[in-house]
Every structure is written in structure tokens, then in C-alpha cells.
mmCIF file of the C-alpha atoms, coordinates in Angstrom:
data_MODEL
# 
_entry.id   MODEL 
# 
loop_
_atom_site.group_PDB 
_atom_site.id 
_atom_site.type_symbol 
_atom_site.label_atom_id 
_atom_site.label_alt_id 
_atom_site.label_comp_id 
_atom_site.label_asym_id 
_atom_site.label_entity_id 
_atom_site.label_seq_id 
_atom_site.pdbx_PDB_ins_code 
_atom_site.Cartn_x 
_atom_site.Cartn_y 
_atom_site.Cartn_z 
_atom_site.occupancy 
_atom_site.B_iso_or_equiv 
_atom_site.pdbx_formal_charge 
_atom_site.auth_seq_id 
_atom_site.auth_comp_id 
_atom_site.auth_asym_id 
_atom_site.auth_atom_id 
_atom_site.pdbx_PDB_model_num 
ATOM 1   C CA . UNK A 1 1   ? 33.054 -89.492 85.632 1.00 0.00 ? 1   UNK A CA 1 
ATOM 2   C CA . UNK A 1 2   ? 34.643 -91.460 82.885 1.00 0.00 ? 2   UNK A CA 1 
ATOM 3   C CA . UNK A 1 3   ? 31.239 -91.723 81.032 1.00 0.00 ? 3   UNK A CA 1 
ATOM 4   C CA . UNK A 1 4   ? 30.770 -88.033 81.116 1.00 0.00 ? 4   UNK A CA 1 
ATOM 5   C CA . UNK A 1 5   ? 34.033 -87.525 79.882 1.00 0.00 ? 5   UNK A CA 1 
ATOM 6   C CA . UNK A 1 6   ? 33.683 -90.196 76.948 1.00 0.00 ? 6   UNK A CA 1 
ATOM 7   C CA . UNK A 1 7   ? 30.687 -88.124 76.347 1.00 0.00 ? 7   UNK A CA 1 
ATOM 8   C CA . UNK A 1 8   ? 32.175 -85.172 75.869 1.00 0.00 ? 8   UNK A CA 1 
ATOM 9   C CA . UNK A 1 9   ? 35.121 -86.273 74.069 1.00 0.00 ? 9   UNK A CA 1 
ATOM 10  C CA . UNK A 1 10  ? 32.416 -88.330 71.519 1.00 0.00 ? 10  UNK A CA 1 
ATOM 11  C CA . UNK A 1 11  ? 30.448 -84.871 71.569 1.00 0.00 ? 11  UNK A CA 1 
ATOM 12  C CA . UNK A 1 12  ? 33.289 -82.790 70.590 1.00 0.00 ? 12  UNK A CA 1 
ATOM 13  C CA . UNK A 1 13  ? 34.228 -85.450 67.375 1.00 0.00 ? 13  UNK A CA 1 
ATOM 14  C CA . UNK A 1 14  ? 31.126 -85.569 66.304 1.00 0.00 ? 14  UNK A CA 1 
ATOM 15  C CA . UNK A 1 15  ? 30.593 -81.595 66.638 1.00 0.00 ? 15  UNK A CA 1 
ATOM 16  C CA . UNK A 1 16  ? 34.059 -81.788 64.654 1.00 0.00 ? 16  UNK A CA 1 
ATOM 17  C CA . UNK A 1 17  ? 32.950 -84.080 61.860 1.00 0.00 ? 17  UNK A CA 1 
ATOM 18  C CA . UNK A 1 18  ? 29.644 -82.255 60.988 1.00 0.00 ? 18  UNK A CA 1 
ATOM 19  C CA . UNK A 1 19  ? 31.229 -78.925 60.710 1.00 0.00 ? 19  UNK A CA 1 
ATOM 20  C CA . UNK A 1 20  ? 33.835 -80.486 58.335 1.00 0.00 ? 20  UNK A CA 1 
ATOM 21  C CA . UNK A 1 21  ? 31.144 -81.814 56.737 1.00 0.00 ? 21  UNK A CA 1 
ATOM 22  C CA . UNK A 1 22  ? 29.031 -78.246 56.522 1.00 0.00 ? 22  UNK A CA 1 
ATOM 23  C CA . UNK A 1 23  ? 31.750 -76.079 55.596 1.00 0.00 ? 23  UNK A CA 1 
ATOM 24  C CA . UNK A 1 24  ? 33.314 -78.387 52.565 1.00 0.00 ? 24  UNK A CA 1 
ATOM 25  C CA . UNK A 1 25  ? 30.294 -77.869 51.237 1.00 0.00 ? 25  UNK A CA 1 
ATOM 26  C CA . UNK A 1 26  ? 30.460 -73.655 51.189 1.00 0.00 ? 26  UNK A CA 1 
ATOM 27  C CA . UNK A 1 27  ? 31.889 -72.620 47.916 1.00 0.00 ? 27  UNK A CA 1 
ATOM 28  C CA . UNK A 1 28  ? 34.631 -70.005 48.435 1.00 0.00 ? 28  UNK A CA 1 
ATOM 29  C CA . UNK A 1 29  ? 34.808 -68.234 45.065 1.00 0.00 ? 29  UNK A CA 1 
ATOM 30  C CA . UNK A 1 30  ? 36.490 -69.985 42.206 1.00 0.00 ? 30  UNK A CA 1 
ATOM 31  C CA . UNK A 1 31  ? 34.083 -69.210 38.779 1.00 0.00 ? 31  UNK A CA 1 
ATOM 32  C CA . UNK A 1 32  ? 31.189 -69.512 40.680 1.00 0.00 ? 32  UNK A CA 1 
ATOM 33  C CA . UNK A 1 33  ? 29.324 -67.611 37.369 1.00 0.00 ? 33  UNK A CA 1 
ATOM 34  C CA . UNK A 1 34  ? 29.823 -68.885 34.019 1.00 0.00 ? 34  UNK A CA 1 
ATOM 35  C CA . UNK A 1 35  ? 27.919 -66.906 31.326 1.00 0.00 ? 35  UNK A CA 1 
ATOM 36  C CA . UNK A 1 36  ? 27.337 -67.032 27.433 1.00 0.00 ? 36  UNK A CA 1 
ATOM 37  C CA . UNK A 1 37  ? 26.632 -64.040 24.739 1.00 0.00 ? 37  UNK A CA 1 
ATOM 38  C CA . UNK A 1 38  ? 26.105 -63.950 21.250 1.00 0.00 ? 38  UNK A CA 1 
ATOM 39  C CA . UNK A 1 39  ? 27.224 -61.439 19.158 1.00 0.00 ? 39  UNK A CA 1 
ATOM 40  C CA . UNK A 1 40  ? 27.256 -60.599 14.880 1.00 0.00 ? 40  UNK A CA 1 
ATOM 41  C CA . UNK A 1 41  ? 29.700 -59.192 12.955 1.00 0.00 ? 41  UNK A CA 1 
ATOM 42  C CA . UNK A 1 42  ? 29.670 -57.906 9.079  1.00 0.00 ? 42  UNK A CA 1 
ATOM 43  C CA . UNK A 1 43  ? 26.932 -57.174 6.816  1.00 0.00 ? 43  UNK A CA 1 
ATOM 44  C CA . UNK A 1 44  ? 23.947 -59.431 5.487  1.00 0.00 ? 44  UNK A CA 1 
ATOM 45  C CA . UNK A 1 45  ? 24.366 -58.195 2.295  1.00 0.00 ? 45  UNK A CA 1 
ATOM 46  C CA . UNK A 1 46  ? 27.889 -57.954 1.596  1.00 0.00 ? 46  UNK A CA 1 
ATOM 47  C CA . UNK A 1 47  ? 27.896 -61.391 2.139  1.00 0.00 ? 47  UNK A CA 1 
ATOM 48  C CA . UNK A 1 48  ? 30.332 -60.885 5.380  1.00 0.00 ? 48  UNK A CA 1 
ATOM 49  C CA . UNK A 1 49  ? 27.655 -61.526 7.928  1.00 0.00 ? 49  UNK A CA 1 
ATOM 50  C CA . UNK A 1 50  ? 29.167 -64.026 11.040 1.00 0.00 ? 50  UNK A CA 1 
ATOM 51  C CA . UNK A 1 51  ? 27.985 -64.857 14.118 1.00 0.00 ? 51  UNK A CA 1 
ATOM 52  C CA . UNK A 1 52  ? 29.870 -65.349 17.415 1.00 0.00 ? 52  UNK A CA 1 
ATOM 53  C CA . UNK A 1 53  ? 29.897 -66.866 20.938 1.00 0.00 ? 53  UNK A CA 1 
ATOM 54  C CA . UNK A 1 54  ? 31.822 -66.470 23.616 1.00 0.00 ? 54  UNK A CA 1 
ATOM 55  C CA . UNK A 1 55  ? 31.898 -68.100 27.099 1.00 0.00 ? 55  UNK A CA 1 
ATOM 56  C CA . UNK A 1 56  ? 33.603 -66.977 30.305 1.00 0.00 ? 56  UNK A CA 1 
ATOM 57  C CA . UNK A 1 57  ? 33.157 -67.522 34.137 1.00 0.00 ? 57  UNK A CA 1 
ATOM 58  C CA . UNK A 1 58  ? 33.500 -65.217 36.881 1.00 0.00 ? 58  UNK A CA 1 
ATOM 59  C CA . UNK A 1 59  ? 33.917 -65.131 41.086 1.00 0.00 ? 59  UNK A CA 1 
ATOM 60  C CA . UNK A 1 60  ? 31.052 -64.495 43.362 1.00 0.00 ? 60  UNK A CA 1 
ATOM 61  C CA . UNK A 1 61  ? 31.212 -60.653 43.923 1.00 0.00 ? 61  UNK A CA 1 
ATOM 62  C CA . UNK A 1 62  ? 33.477 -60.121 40.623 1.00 0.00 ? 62  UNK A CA 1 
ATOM 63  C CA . UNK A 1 63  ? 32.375 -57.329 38.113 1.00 0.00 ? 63  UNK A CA 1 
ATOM 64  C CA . UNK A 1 64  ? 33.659 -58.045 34.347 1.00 0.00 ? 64  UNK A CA 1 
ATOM 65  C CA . UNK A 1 65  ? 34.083 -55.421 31.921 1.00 0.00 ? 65  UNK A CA 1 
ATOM 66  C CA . UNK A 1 66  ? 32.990 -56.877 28.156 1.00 0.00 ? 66  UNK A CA 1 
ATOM 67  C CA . UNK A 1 67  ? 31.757 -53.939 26.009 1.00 0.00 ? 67  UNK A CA 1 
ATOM 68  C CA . UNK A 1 68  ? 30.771 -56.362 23.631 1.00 0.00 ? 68  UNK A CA 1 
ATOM 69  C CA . UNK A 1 69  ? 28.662 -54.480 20.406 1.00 0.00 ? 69  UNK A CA 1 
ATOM 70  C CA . UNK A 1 70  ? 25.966 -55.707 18.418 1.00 0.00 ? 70  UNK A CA 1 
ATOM 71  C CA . UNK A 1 71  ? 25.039 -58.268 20.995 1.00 0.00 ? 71  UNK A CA 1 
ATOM 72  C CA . UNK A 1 72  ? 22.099 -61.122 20.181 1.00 0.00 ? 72  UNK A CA 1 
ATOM 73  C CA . UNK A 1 73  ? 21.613 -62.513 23.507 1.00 0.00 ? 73  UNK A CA 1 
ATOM 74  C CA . UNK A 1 74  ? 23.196 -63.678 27.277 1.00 0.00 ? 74  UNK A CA 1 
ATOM 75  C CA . UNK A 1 75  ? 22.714 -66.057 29.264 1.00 0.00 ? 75  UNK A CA 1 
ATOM 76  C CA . UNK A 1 76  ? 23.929 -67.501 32.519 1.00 0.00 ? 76  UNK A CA 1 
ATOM 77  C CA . UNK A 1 77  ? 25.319 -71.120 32.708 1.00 0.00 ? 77  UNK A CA 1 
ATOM 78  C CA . UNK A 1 78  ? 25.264 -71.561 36.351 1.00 0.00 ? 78  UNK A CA 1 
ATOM 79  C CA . UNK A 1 79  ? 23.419 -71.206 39.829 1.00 0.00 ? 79  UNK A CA 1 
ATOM 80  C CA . UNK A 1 80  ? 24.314 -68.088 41.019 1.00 0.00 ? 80  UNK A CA 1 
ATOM 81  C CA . UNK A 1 81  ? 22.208 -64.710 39.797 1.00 0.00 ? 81  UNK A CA 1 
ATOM 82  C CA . UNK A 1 82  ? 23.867 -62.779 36.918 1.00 0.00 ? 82  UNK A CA 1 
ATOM 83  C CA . UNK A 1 83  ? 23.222 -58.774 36.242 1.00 0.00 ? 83  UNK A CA 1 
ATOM 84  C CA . UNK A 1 84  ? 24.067 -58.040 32.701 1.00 0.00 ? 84  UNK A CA 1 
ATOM 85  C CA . UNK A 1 85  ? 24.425 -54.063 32.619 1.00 0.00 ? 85  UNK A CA 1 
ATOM 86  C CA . UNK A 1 86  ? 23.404 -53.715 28.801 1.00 0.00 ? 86  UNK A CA 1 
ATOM 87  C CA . UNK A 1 87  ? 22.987 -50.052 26.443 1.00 0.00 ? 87  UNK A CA 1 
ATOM 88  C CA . UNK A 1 88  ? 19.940 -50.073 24.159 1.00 0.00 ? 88  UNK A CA 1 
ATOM 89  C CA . UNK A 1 89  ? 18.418 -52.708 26.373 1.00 0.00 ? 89  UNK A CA 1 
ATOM 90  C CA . UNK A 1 90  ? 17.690 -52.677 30.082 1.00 0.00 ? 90  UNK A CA 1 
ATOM 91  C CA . UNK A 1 91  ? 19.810 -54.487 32.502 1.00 0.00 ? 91  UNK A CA 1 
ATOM 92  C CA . UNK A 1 92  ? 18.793 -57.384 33.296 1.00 0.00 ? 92  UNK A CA 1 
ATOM 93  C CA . UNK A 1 93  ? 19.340 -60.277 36.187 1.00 0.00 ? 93  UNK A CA 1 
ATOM 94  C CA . UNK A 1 94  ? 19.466 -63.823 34.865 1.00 0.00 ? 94  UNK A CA 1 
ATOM 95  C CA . UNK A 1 95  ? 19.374 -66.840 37.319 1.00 0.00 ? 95  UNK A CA 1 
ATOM 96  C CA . UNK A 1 96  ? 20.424 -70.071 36.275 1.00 0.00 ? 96  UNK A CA 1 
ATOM 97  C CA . UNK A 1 97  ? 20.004 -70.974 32.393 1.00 0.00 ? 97  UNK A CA 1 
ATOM 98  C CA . UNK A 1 98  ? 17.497 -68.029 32.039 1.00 0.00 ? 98  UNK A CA 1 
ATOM 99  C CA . UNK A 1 99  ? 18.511 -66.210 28.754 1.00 0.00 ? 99  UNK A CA 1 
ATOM 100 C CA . UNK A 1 100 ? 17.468 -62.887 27.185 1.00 0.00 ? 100 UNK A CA 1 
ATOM 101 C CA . UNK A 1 101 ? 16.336 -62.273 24.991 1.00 0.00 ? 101 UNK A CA 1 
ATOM 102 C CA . UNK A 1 102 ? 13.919 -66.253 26.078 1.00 0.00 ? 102 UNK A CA 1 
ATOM 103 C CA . UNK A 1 103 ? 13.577 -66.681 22.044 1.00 0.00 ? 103 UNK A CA 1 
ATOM 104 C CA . UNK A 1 104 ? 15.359 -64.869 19.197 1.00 0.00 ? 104 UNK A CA 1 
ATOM 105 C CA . UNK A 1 105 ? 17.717 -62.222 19.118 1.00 0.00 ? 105 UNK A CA 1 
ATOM 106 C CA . UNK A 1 106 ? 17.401 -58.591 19.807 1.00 0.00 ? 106 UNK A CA 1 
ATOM 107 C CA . UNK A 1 107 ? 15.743 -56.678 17.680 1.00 0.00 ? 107 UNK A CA 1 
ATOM 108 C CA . UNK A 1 108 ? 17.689 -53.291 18.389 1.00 0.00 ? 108 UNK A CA 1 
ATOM 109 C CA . UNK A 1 109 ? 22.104 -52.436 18.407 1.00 0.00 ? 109 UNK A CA 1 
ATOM 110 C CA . UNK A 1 110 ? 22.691 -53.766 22.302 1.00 0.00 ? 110 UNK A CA 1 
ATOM 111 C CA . UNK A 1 111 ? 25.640 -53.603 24.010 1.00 0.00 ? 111 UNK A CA 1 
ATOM 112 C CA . UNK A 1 112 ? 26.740 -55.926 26.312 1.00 0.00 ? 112 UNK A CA 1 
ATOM 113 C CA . UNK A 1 113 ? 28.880 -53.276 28.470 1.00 0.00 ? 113 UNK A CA 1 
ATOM 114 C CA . UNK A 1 114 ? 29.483 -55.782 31.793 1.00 0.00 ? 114 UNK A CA 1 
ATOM 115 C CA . UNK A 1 115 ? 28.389 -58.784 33.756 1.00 0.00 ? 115 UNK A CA 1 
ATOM 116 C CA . UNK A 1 116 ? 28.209 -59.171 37.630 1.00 0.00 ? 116 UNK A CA 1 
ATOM 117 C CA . UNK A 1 117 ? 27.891 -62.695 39.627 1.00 0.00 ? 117 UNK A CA 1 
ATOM 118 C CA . UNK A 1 118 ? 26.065 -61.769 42.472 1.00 0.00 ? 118 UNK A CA 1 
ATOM 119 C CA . UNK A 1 119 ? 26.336 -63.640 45.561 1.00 0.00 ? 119 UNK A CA 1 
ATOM 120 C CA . UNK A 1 120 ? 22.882 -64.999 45.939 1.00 0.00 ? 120 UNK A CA 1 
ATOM 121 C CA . UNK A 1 121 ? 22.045 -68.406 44.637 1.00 0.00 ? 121 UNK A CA 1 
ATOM 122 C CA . UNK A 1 122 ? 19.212 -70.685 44.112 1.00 0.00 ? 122 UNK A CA 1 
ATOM 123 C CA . UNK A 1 123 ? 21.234 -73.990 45.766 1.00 0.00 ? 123 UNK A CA 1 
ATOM 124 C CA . UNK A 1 124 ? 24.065 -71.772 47.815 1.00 0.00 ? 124 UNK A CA 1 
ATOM 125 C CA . UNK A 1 125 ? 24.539 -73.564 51.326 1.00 0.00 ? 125 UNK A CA 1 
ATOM 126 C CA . UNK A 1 126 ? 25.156 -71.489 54.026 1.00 0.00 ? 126 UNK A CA 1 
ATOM 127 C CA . UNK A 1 127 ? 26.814 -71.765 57.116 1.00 0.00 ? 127 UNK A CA 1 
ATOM 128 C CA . UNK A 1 128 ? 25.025 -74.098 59.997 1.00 0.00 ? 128 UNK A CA 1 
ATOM 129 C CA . UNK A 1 129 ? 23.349 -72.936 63.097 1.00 0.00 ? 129 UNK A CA 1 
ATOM 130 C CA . UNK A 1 130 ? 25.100 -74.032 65.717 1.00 0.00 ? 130 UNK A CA 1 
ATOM 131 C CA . UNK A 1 131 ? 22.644 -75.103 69.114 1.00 0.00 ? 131 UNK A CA 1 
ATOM 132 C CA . UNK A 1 132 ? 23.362 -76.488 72.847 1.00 0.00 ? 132 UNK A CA 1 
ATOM 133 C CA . UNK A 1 133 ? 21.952 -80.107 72.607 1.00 0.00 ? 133 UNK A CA 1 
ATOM 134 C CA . UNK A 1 134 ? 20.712 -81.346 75.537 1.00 0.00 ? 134 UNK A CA 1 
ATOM 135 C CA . UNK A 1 135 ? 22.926 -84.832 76.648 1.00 0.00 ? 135 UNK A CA 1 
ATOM 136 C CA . UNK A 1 136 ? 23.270 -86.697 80.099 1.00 0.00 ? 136 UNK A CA 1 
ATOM 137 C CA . UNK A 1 137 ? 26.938 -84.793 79.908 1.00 0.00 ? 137 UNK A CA 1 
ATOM 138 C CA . UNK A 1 138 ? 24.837 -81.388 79.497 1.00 0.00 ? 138 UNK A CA 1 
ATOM 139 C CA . UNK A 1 139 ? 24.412 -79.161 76.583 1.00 0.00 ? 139 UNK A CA 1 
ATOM 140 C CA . UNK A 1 140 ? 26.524 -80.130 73.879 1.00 0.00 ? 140 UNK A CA 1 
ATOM 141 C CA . UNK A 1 141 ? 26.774 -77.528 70.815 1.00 0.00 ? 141 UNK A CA 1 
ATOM 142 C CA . UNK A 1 142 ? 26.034 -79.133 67.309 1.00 0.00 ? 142 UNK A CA 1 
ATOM 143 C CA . UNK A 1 143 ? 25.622 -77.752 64.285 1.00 0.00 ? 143 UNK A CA 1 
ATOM 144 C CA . UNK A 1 144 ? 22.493 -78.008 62.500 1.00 0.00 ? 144 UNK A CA 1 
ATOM 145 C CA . UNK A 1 145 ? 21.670 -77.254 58.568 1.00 0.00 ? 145 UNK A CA 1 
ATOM 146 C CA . UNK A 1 146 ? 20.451 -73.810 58.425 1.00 0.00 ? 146 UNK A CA 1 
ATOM 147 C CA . UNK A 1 147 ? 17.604 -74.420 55.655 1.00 0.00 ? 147 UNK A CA 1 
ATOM 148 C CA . UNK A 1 148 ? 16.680 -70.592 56.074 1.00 0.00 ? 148 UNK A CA 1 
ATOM 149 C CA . UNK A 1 149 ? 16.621 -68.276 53.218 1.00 0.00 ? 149 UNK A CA 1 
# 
């Protein structure tokens, strides 16, 4: 009896331990989405022409207004997808140091009007499958890595 008990208190701790383990992993918002744009300002041949950068980051799920004019490109910084809703230029959805325009600048007046982190991810962990494992104290349930996408 004692050594089924031990068992299950050992099970328990270590059931304890790996979910500790899982979850500090899982990101809970906090500028999960850092981007970068480019824009110009003045005139080529005034002599007044400038450009400009501007970095910011953003939470999984938040929406950020920019209207940014006379954009040359965006790009995102981090893991997690970006949608960049544009005018004069289709939206686009950027994953992690993609760009856009890949080389130059755009050839047309864009407007960079807002910028989305979505909540998918190329290296997001999610939460861990948790399965009776068979023990001489019967099923104990541990959590295993779910690797699933």
C-alpha cells in the first residue's frame, strides 16, 4: 500500500513539474509582433527628399491603426504572421523577416493604413496533451508535447 501511494504521490509531482514546465513556455501576449516600415517625405528635386523608419510591436490578436503615406516597404521582425492592410497595394501577410516589397521600394503612392499580429506562428508552443500512463499504481495522467499543427 505504501508503494502505491509513493507512486502516486511521485506521479502527481512529476505530472506537476512537466506542466510547469509546458505552460512557462506558452507566451501570453506581451509584443508578440514587432514590425518595421519605411516611409519618404519631401521632394527629390527640391532638395527636401528624407527617408524614414519606424519600428513598433504589437499583442497577439491586436489590430494597430498607422495610416502611414508614401510607404517604401514593411516588414515583420518576429515569429508570429503579420497582415499589413495596405491602399494602392494589396494586403499582404508577412511571416517572420519576410518583407515587401523582397527588394526595392514600391513603385506606386502606398499606404500603410494598419497592421494585425495574428495568432498563428511558425515556433508557437501549444498546450500539451495530457494521457493516462499506464504504472503498477494504474493510469497516471501526464502531459505529453503536443507536436501537432
Amino acid at each position: 500500500m505504501q508503494m502505491k501511494s509513493a507512486i502516486q504521490k511521485h506521479g502527481f509531482i512529476l505530472l506537476f513539474v512537466l506542466l510547469l514546465v509546458s505552460f512557462s513556455s506558452v507566451s501570453y501576449g506581451g509584443n508578440e509582433c514587432k514590425i518595421t516600415y519605411g516611409w519618404n517625405t519631401g521632394n527629390s528635386l527640391q532638395g527636401t527628399f528624407k527617408n524614414h523608419s519606424k519600428t513598433i510591436s504589437l499583442n497577439t490578436g491586436e489590430t494597430k491603426t498607422i495610416n502611414q503615406n508614401r510607404l517604401n516597404y514593411v516588414k515583420n521582425l518576429n515569429s508570429h504572421e503579420v497582415k499589413f492592410f495596405l491602399e494602392n497595394a494589396s494586403d499582404v501577410t508577412l511571416g517572420k523577416n519576410q518583407q515587401n516589397p523582397g527588394i526595392g521600394t514600391y513603385v506606386l503612392t502606398v499606404k500603410l493604413v494598419k497592421a494585425k499580429c495574428l495568432t498563428t506562428s511558425s515556433s508557437s508552443p501549444s498546450f500539451p496533451d495530457v494521457s493516462k500512463t499506464p504504472s503498477p499504481a494504474g493510469p497516471i495522467p501526464i502531459p505529453y508535447p503536443n507536436i501537432g499543427k
